[in-house]
DSSP file (Angstrom, degrees, kcal/mol; ACC not computed):
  #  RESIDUE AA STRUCTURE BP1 BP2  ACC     N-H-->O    O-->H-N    N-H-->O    O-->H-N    TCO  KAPPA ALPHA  PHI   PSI    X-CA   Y-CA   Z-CA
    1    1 A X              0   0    0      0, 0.0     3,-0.3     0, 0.0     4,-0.1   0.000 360.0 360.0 360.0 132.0    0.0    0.0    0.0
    2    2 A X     >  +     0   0    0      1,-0.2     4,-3.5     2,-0.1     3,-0.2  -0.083 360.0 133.2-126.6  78.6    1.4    3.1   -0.5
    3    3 A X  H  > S+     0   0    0      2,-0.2     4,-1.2     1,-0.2     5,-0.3   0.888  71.7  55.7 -39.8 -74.4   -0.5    5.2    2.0
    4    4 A X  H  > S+     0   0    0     -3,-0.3     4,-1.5     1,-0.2    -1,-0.2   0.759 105.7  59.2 -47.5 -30.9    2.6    7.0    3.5
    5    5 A X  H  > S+     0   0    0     -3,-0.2     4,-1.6     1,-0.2    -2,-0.2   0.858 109.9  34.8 -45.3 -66.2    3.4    8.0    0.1
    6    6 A X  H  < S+     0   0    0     -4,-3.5     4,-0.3     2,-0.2    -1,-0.2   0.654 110.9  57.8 -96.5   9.4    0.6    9.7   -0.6
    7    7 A X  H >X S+     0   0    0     -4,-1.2     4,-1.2     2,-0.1     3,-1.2   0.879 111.4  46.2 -68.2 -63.2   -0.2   11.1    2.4
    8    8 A X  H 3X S+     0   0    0     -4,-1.5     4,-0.9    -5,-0.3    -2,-0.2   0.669 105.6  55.9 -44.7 -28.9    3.2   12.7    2.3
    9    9 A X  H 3< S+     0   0    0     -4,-1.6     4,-0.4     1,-0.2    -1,-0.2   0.761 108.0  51.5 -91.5 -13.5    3.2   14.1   -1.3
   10   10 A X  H <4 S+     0   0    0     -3,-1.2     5,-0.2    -4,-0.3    -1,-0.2   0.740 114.8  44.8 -94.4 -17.0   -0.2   16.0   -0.3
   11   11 A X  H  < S+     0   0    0     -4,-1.2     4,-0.4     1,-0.2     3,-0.2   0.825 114.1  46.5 -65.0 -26.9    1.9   17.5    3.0
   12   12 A X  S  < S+     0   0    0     -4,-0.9    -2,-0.2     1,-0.2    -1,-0.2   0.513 116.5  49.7-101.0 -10.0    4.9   18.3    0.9
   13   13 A X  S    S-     0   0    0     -4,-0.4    -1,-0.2    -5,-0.0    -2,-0.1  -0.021 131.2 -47.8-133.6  52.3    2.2   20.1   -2.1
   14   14 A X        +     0   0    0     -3,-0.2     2,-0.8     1,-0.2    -3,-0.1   0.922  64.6 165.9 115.9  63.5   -0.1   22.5   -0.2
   15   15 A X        -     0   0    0     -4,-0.4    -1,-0.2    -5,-0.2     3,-0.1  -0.854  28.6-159.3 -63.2  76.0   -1.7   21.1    3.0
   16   16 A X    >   -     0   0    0     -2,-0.8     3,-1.5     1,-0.1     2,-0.3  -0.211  29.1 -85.8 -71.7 156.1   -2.8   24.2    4.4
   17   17 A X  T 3  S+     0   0    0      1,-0.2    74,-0.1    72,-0.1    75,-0.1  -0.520 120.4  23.0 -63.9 125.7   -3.6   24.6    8.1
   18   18 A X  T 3  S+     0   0    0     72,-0.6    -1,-0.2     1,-0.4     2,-0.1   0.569  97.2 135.5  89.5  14.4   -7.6   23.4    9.0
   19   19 A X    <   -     0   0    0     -3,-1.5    71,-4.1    72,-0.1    -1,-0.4  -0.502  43.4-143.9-113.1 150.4   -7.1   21.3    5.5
   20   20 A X  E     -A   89   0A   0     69,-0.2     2,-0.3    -2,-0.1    69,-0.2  -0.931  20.8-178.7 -99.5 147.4   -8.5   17.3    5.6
   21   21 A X  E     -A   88   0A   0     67,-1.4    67,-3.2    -2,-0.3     2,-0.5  -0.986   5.3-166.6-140.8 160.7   -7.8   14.3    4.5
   22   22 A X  E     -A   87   0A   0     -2,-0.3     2,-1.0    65,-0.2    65,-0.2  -0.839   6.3-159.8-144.7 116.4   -9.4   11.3    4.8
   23   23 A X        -     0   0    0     63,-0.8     3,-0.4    -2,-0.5    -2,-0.0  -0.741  23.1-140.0-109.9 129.0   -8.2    8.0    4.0
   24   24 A X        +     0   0    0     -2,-1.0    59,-0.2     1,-0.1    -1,-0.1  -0.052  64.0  26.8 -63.6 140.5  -10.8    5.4    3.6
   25   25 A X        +     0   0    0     57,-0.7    58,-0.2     1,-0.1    -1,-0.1   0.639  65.5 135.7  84.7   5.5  -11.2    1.6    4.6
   26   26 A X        +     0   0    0     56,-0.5    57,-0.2    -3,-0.4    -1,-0.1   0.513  26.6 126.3 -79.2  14.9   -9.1    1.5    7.6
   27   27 A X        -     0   0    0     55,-0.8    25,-0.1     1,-0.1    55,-0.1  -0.536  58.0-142.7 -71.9 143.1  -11.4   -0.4    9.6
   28   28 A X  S    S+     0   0    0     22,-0.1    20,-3.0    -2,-0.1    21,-1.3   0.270  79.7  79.6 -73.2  -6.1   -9.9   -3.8   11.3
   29   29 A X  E     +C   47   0B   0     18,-0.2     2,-0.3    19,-0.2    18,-0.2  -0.696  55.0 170.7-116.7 148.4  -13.2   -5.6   10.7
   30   30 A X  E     -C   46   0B   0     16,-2.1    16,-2.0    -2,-0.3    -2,-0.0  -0.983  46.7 -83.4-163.3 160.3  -14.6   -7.2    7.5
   31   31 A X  E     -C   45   0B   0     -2,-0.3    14,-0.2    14,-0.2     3,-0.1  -0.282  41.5-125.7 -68.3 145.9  -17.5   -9.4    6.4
   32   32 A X  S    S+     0   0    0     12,-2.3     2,-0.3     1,-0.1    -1,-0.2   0.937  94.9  31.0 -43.4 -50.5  -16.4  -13.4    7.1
   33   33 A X  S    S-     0   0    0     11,-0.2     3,-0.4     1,-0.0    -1,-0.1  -0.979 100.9 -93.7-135.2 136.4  -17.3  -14.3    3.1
   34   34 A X  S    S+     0   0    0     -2,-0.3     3,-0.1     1,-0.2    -2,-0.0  -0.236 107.2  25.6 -54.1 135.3  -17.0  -12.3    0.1
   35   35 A X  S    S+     0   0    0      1,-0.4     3,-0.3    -4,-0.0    -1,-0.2   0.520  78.1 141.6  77.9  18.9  -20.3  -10.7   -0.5
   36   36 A X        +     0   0    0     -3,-0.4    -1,-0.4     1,-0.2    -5,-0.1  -0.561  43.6  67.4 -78.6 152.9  -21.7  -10.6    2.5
   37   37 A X        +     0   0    0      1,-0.4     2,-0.2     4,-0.3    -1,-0.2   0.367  66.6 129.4 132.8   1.5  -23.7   -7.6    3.4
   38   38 A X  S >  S-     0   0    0     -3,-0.3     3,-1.2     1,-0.1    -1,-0.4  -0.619  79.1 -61.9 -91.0 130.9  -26.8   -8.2    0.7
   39   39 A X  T 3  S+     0   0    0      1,-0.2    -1,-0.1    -2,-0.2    -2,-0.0  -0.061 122.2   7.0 -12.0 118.3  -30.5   -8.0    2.1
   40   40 A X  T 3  S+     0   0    0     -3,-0.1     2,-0.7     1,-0.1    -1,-0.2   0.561  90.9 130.8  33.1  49.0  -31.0  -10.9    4.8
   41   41 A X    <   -     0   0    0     -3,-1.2     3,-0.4     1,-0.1    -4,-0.3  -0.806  66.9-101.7-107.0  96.0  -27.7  -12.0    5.0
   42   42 A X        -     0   0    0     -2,-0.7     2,-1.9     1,-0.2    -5,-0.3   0.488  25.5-130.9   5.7 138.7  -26.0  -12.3    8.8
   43   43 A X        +     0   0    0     -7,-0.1     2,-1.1    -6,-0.1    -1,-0.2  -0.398  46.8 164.4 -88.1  65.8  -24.0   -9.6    9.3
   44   44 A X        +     0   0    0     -2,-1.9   -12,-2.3    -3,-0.4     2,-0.3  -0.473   7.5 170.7-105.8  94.2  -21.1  -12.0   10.5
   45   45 A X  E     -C   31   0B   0     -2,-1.1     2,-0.2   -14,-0.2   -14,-0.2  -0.634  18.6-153.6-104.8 157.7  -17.5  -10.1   10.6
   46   46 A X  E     -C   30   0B   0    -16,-2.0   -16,-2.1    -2,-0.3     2,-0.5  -0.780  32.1-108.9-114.9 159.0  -14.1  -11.2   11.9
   47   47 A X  E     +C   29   0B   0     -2,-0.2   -18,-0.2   -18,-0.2     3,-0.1  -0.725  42.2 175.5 -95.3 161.8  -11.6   -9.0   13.0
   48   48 A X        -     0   0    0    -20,-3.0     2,-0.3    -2,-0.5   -19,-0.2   0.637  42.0-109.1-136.9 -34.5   -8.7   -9.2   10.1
   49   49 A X        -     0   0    0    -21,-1.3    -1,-0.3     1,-0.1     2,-0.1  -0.674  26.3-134.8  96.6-168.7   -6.1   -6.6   11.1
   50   50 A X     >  -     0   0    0     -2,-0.3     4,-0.9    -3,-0.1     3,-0.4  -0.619  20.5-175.9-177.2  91.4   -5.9   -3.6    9.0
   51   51 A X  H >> S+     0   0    0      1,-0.2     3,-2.6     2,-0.2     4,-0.7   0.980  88.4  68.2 -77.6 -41.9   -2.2   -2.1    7.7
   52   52 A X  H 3> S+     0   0    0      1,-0.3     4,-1.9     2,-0.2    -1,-0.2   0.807  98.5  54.2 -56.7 -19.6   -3.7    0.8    6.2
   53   53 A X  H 3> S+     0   0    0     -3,-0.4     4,-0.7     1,-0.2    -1,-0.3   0.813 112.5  40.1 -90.3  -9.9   -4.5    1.8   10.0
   54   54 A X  H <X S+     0   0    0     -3,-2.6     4,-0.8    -4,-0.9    -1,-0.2   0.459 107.5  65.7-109.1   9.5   -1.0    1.6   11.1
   55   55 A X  H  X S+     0   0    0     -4,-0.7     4,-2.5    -3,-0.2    -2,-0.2   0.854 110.9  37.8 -65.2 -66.1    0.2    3.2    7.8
   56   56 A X  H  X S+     0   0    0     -4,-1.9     4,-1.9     1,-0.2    -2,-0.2   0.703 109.2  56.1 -88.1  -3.4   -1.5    6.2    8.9
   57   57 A X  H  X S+     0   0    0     -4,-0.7     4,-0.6     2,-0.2     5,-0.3   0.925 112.9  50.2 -54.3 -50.5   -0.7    6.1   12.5
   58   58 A X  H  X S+     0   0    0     -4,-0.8     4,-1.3     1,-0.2    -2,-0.2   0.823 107.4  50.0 -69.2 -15.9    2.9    6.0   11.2
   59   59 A X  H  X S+     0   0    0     -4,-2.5     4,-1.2     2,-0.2    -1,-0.2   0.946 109.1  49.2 -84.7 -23.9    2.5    8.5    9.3
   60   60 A X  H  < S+     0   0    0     -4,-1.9    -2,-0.2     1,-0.2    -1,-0.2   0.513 106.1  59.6 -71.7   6.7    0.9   10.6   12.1
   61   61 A X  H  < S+     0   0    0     -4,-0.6    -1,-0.2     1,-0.1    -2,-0.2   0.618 113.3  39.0 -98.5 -38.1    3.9    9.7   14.4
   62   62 A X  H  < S+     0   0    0     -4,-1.3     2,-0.6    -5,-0.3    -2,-0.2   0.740 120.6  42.3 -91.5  -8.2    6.2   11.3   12.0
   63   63 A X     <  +     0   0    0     -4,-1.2    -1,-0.2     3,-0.1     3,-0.2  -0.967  68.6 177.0-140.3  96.9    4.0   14.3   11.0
   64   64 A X        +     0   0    0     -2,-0.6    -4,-0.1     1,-0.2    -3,-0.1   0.076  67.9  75.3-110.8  40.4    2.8   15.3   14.3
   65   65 A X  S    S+     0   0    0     26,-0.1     2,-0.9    28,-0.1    26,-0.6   0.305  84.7  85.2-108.1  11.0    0.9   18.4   13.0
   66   66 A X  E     +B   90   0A   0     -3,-0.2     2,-0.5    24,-0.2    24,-0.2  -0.742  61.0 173.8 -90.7 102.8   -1.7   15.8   11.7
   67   67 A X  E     -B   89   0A   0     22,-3.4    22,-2.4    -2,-0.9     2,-0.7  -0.895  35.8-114.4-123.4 161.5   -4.3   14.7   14.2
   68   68 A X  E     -B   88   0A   0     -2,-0.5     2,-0.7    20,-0.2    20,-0.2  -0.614  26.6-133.5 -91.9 134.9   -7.2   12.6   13.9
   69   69 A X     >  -     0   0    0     18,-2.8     4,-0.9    -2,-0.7    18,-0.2  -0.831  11.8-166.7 -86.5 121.1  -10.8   14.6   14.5
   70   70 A X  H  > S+     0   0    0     -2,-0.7     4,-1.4     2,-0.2     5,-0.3   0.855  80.7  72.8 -62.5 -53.4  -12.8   12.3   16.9
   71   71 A X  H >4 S+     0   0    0      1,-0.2     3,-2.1     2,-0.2     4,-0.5   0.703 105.9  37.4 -44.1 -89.3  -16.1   14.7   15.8
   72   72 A X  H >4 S+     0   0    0      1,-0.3     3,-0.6     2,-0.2    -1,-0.2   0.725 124.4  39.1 -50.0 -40.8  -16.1   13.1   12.5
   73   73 A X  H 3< S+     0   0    0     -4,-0.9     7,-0.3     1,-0.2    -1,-0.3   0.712 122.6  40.1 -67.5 -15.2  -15.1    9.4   13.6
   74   74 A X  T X< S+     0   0    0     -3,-2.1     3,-1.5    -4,-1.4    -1,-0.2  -0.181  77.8 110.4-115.9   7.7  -16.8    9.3   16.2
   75   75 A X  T <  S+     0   0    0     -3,-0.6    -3,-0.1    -4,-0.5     3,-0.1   0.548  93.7  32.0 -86.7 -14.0  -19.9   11.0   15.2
   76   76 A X  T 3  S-     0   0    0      1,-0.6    -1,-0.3    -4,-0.1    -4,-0.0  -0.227 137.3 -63.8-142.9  31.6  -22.2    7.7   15.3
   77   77 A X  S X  S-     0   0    0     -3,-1.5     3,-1.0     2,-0.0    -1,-0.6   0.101  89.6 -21.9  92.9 138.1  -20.1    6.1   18.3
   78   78 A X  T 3  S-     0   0    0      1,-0.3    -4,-0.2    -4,-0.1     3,-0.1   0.111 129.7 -23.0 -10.0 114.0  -16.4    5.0   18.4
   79   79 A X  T 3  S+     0   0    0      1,-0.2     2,-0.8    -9,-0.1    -1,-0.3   0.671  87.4 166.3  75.0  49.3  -14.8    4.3   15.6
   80   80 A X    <   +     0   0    0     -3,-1.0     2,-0.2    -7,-0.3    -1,-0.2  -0.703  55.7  66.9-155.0  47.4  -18.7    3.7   14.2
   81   81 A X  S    S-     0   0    0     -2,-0.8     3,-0.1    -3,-0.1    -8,-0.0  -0.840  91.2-110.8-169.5 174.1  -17.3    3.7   10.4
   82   82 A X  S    S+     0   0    0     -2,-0.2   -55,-0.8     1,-0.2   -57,-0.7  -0.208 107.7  72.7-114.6  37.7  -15.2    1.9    8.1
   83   83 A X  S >  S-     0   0    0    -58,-0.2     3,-1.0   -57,-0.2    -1,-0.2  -0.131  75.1-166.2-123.6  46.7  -12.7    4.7    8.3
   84   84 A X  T 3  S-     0   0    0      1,-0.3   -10,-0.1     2,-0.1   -11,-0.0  -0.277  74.2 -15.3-106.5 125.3  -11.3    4.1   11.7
   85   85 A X  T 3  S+     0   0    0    -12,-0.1    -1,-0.3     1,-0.1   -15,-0.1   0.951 104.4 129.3  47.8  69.2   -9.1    7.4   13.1
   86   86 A X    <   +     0   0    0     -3,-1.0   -63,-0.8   -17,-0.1     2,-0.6   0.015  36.7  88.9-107.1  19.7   -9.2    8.6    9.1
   87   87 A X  E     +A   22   0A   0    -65,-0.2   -18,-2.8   -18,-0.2     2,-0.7  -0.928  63.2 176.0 -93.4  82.1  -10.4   11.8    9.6
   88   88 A X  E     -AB  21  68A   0    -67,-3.2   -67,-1.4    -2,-0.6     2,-0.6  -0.812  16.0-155.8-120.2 138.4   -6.9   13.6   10.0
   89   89 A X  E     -AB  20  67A   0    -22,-2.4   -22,-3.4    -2,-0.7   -69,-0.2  -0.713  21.5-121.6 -99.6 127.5   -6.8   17.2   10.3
   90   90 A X  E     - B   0  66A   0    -71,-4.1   -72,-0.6    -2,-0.6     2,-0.2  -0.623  41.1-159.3 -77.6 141.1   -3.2   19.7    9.2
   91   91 A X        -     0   0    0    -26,-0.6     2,-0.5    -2,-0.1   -72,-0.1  -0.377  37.2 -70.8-109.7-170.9   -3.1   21.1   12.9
   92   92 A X        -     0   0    0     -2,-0.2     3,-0.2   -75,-0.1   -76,-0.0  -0.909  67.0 -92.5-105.3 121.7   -1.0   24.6   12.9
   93   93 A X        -     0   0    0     -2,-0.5     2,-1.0     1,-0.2    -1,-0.1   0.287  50.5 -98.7 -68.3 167.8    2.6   23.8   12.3
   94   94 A X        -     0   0    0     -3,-0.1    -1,-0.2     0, 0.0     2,-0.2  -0.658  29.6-148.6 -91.2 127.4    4.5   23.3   15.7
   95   95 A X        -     0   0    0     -2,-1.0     2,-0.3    -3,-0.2    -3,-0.0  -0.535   5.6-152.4 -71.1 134.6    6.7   26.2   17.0
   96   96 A X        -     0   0    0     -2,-0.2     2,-0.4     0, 0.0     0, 0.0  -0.855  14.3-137.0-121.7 150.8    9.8   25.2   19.0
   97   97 A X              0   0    0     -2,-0.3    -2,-0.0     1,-0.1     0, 0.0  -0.941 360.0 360.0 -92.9  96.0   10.8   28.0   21.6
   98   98 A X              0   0    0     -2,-0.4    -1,-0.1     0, 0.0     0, 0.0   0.712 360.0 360.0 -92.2 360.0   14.7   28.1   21.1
């Protein structure tokens, strides 16, 4: 996946301060059998892991003016999406006091 990649090329060409982005599909959960999800079918998911969510974690460990906005992820209950902490918000870059 290359997630860090293109996270990064939109930081490094004009990520303005109050700017989103939102990267899609990081939820850890997924239907048991392909094609599940159809009118009267069990809702029956396993948890599966998820890289794309520790793609963007790392990239918010390295880019710490990036945070994730709870309002939007959270908006229907924890993590209550298939986007899970994918809401990440350009914070206002950080000022070191030298």
């Amino acid at each position: 996946m290359n997630v860090v990649n293109l996270l990064q090329y939109f930081e490094d060409n004009g990520m303005c301060e109050g700017d989103y982005i939102i990267v899609e599909d990081t939820s850890a959960d997924a239907p048991a059998q392909a094609g599940m999800g159809g009118e009267g079918d069990a809702l029956d998911y396993e948890r599966y892991g998820n890289h794309k969510l520790e793609l963007v974690q790392e990239f918010c460990a390295r880019n710490t003016n990036y945070k994730v906005d709870s309002k939007y992820c959270d908006m229907f209950g924890f993590n209550a999406t298939w986007n899970w902490n994918g809401y990440l918000r350009k914070m206002e870059e950080p000022h070191f006091i030298h």
